[in-house]
C-alpha positions as CSV (number, residue, x, y, z in Angstrom):
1,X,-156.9,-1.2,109.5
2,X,-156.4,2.7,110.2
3,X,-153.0,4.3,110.6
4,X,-152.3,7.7,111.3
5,X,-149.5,10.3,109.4
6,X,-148.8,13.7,111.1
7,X,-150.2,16.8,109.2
8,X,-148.2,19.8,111.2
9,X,-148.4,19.0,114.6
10,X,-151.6,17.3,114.2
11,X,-152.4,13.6,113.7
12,X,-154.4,12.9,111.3
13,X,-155.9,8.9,111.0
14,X,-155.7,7.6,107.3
15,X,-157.5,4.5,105.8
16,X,-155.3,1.9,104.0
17,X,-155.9,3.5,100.4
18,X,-153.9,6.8,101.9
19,X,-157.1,9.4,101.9
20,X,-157.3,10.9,104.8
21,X,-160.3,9.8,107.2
22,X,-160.9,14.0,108.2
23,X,-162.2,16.2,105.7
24,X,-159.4,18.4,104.3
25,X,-161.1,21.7,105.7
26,X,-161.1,20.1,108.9
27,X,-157.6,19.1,108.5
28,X,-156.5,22.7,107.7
29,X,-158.7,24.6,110.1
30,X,-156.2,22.5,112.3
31,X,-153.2,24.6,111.2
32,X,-152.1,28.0,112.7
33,X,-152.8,30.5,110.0
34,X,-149.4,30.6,109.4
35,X,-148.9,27.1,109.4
36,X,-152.1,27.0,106.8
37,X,-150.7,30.3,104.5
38,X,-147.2,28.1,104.1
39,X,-149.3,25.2,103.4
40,X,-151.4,26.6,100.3
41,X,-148.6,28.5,99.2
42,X,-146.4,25.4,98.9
43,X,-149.4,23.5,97.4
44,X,-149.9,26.4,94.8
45,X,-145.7,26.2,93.9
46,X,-146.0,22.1,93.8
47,X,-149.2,22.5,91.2
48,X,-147.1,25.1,89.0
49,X,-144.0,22.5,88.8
50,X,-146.2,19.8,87.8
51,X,-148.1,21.7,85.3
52,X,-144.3,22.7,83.5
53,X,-143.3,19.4,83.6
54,X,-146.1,17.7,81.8
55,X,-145.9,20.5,79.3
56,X,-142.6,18.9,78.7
């Protein structure tokens, strides 16, 4: 079974375990650069919360 979860405006099919089925380059060549510069940036704020929380 193979559903599909939207990345941005793209459509991106996932297998049943939740990893993607496109490689995650591929996935964020797909982005404006824009769209891809918000992206890491948000990915880069996420990691940092994480990291203080488990040092907690």
């Amino acid at each position: 079974m193979v559903c599909s979860d939207m990345f941005g405006r793209a459509i991106v099919p996932i297998n049943p375990t939740g990893t993607a089925l496109v490689p995650f380059e591929e996935r964020l060549s797909a982005l404006s650069p824009s769209e891809r510069k918000h992206f890491l940036e948000s990915v880069a704020c996420h990691k940092d919360m994480l990291e203080e929380l488990a040092k907690m």
